[in-house]
N, C-alpha and C positions, 0 to 999 in steps of 0.2 A: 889680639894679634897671634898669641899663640893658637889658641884653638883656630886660628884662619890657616895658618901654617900645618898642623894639623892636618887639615880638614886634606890642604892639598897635596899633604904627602901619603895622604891613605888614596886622594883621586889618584894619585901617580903608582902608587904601589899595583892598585886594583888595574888602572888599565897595563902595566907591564905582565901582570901574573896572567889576566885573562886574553891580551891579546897576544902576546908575544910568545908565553910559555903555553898557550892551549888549555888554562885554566877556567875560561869561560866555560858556562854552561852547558855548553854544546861540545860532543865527540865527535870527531872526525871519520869516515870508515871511508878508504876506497876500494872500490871491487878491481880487479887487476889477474887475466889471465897471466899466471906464470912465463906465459912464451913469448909474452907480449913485453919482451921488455924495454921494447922503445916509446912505449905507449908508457912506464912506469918511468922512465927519465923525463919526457916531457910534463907530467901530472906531477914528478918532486918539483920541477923548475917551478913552476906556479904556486904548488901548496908553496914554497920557502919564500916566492915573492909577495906572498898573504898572511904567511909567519902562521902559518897551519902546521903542527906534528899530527898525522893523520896513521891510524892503524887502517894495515893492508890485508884486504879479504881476498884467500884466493877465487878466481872464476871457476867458472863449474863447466867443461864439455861436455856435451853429448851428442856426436856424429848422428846419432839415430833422432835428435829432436833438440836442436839447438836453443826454439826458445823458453822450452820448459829449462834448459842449464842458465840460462840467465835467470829465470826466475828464482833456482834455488839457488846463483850466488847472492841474490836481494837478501832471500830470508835468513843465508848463513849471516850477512853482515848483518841483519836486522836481532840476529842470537847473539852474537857477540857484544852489541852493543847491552844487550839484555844482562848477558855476564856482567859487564864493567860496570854495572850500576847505573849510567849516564841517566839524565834528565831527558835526554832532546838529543837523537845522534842525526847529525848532517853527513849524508851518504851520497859516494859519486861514483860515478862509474868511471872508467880509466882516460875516457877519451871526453871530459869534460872540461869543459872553455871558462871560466871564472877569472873575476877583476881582480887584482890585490887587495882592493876595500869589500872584497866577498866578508870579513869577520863586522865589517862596522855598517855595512850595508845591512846585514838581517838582524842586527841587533833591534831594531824596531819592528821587526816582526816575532821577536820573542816576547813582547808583550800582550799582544791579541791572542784571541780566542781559537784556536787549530787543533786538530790533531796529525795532519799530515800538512806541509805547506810544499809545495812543488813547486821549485827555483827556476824549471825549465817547460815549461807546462807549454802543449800545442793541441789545441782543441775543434772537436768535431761538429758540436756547437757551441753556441755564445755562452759563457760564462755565466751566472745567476745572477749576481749583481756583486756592486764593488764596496767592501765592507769597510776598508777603510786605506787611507793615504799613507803608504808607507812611510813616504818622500817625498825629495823635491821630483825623484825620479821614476819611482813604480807605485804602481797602484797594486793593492790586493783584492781580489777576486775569487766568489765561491767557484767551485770545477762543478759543472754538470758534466761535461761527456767530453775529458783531457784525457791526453795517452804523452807518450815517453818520461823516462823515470830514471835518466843518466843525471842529475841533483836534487835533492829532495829532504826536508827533514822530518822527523816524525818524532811525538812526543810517546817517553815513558809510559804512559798508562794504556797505550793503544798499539807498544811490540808487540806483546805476546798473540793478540789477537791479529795482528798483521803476518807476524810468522805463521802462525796456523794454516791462516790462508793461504799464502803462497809455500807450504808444505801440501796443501791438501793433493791428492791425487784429483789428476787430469788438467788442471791449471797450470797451462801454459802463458799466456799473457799477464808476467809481472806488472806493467803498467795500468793493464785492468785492472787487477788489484789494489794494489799500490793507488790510486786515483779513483776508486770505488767512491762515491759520494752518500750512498745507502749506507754506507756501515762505518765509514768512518765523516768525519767534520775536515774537507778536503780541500785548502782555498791554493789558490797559484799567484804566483807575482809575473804583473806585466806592464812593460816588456817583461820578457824572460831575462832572467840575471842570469842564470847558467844556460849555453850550447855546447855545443857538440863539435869535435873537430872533423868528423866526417859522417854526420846525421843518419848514421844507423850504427846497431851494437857490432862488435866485432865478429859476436858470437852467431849475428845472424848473414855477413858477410858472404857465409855460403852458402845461403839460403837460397835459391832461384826462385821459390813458388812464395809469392807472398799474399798475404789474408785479402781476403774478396774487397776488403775497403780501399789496400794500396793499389790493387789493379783497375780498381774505376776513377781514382783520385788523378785529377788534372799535374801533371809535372811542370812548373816554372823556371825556368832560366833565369834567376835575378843578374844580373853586368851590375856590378858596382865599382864605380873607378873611385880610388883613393890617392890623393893627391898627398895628404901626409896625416900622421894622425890627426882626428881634433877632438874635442871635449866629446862631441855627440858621436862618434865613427863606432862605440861599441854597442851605442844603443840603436843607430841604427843598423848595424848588424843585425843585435838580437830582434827586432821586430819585425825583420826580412825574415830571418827564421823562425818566429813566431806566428808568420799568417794561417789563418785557420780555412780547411778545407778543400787546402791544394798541398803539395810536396812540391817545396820549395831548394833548387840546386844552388845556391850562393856562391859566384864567380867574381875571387876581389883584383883585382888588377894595379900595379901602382904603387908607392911607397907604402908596404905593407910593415916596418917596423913600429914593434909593439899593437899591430893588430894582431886577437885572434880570431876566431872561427872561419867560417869560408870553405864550402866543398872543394873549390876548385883555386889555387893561388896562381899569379904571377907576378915576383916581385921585382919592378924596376922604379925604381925612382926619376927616369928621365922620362917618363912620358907625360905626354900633354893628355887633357880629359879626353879627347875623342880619339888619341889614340890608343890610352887604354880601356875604351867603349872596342874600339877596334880587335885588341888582343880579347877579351871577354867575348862580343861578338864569334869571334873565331872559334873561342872553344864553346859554345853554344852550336855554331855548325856542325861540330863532331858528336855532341848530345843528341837526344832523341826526345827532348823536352814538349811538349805541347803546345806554349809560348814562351814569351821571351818577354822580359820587363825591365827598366832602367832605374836604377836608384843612386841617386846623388849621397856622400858619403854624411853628411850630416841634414838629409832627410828621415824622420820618422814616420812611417807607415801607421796608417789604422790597422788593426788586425786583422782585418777583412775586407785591403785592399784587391786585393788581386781575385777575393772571392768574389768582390760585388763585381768587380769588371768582367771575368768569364760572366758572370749571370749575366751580364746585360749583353753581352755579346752572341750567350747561346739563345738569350728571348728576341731579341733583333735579326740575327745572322751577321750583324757586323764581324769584321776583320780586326781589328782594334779599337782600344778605348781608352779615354780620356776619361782624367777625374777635380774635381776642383778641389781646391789647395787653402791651406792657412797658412800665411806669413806674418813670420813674429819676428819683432823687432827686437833683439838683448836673448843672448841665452837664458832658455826656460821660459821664457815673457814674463816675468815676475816682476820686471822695471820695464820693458818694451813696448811697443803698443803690439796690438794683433790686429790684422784686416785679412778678411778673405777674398781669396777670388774665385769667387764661383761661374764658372766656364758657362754654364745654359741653366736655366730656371728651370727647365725640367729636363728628363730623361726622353732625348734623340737621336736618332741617326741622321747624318749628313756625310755626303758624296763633295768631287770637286767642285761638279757644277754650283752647288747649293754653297758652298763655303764661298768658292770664284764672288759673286755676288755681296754677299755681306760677309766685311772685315769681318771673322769670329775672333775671339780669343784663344790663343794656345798658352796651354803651359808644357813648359820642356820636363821634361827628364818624370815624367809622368804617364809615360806611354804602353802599354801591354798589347802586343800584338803575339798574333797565330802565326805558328812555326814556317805555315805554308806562305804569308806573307815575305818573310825572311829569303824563303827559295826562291820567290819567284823575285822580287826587287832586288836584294843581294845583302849579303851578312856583313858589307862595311859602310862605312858614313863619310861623307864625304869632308875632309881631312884640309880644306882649302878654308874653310870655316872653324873657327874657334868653340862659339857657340849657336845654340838652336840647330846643331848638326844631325839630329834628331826629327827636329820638325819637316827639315828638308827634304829628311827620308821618307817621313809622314805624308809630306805632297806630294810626291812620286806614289807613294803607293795609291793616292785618292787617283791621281791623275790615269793610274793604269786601274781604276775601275772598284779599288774596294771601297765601304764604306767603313764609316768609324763610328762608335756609338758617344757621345758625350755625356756625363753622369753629370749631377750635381752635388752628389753627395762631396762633404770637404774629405777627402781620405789621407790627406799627408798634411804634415806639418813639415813649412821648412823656415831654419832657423836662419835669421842675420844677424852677425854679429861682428864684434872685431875681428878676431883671427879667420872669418870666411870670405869670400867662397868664389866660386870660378867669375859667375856674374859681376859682383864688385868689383875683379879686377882686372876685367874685359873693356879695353876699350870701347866707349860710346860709338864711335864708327862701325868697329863689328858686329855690334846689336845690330843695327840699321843695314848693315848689308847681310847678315843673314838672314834678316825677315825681313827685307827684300827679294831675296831668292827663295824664299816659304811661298809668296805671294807671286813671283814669275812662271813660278811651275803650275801652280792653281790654275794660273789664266792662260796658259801657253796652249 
């Protein structure tokens, strides 16, 4: 009895000293331009809601080559940490978005095999493969060809040769570094645990000319209506801003307390989904995005949804695409069942006529359409409808002529559960008459 007493008063000491006092293994560093100091209130509010005491690195200017000055504030903070001794220092840049369970979330990642592990990782290609299960929630993943590097840890034995690097003259891209796979053992977690409160650095803000990748990279307009928080809202954030091979604008709309990330906010609590599909919509007209995509607040994207839709749309010529879906029964499906609905057995384009004909399947809030679509049908949905207000818009656009390509691939998971979600708690009547008027426009 004593030594069980014991036992649990060392468990209690150990988790107060290391999570609450910052005596965990891991140092804290954030990088934080001086001038920036509203950017350094919002980053204490978070570090204190995670019980993080985090040493502050100043940013580095440089008017004449702004992204070389972010690199050398990495490597200052990557020196510093070298001074303190630390084991393993977790580095953030000032405009980084992290849960309060950021200390007890990577604690399982300080067990595995890494020398750099990248918290926020968005990548150019697929990942290597996935070494191991962090969680119920993130997988980890080797980095073949990842970039951004505003969270990130790196171990002890692999500073000094990271500073070097990002000291060396003409190295300007910290995140090439920093995500090197050749020279250091690179893995990322995904989803992403850490984002961005405005998905580019401060310091490249005034940048107008940017690298030959960002100027060919497709821009999406994610709409995400948020009706209030729920268990899944942060993860599905992070995997909106996670998709790989497009640059993704993330527009939340909706009871946005206690969300973060989101390029674009607007926060009212009185709206219904479609109309703050409406308010998102709208500021997607004022963007200059290439498409536009909808995402339900506790949907999870594959990370290569929106990649595999432009492909099939640019190998097609379709106007929009559909993808099919996993429904899972119970948060996480760990107790739930799982059924998919996979929309078409293979990879097709279909028009109205062709749909008119045979009942197809749709699935809502599932849709990526081209900008030019949007202009010419119109940036709102029609508001007389609850749900499938989406689809609606969708037969209009077949109706005036475009086509849509249907994928089979499953690329979302969407969760049912207790505390969800607009469907559950739509009248049976409304189902039926909006896809009733899905199907009046098809054949009109």
């Amino acid at each position: 009895m004593v030594l069980q007493r014991l036992g649990r008063l060392e468990e209690f000491f150990c988790g107060v000293c290391f999570g609450r006092w910052g005596l965990m293994p891991v140092s804290t560093y954030v990088i934080n331009l001086p001038r920036r100091t509203d950017r350094r209130e919002r980053i204490d509010a978070r570090l204190r809601a995670a019980g993080i005491e985090a040493k502050f690195v100043p940013g580095v200017e440089r008017d004449d080559d702004p992204k070389r000055g972010c690199t050398l504030a990495h490597r200052d903070a990557v020196e510093r940490a070298i001074l303190d001794g630390c084991e393993t220092a977790l580095i953030f840049e000032d405009d980084a978005v992290f849960p309060p369970s950021i200390l007890s979330d990577i604690e399982p990642l300080l067990a595995l095999e890494w020398d750099v592990c990248n918290l926020g990782a968005a990548h150019r290609r697929a990942p290597d493969s996935t070494i191991s299960l962090a969680s119920t929630k993130w997988s980890v993943v080797r980095v073949r060809d990842a970039f951004m590097a505003h969270g990130y840890m790196v171990r002890r034995r692999v500073m000094e040769e990271l500073a070097t690097d990002l000291s060396a003259e003409g190295v300007v891209e910290n995140d090439a570094v920093i995500n090197d796979p050749v020279r250091r053992n690179v893995v990322s977690v995904e989803p992403p645990l850490v984002v961005q409160e405005d998905g580019w650095s401060d310091n490249l803000a005034r940048h107008t000319k940017w690298d030959e990748w960002f100027e060919k990279t497709p821009i999406v307009d994610v709409v995400m209506p948020v009706k209030r928080k729920r268990t899944l809202t942060d993860r599905a954030v992070a995997a909106a801003l996670g998709q790989e091979g497009v640059i993704v604008r993330l527009i939340l709309v909706g009871d946005l307390d206690g969300v973060d990330g989101g390029h674009l906010r607007f926060d009212d609590s009185g709206l219904s989904a479609v109309e703050a599909r409406n308010v998102g919509l709208e500021f997607a007209r004022e963007g200059d995005a290439d498409y536009v995509a909808l995402l339900d607040d506790d949907d999870i994207w594959h990370r290569r949804k929106t990649a595999l839709q432009i492909e099939a749309m640019e190998e097609t010529g379709a106007s929009m695409a559909q993808c099919s879906l996993r429904l899972v029964m119970g948060l996480g499906g760990s107790t739930g069942r799982v059924y998919t609905e996979r929309l078409s057995r293979t990879r097709k384009t279909v028009c109205a006529r062709t749909v008119g004909k045979r009942r197809m399947r749709f699935a809502h809030s599932v849709l990526l359409a081209r900008r030019e679509v949007y202009k010419e049908i119109g940036w709102k949905y029609d508001e007389r409808y609850p749900i499938f207000e989406d689809l609606i818009w969708m037969a209009h656009a077949l109706r005036a002529g475009h086509e849509m390509v249907v994928l089979p691939d499953v690329l979302l998971n969407r969760y049912y559960d207790s505390e969800n979600r607009l469907a559950a708690s739509t009248p049976p009547e409304e189902h039926a008459k909006g896809m009733r008027e899905v199907w009046r426009v098809l054949r009109s």
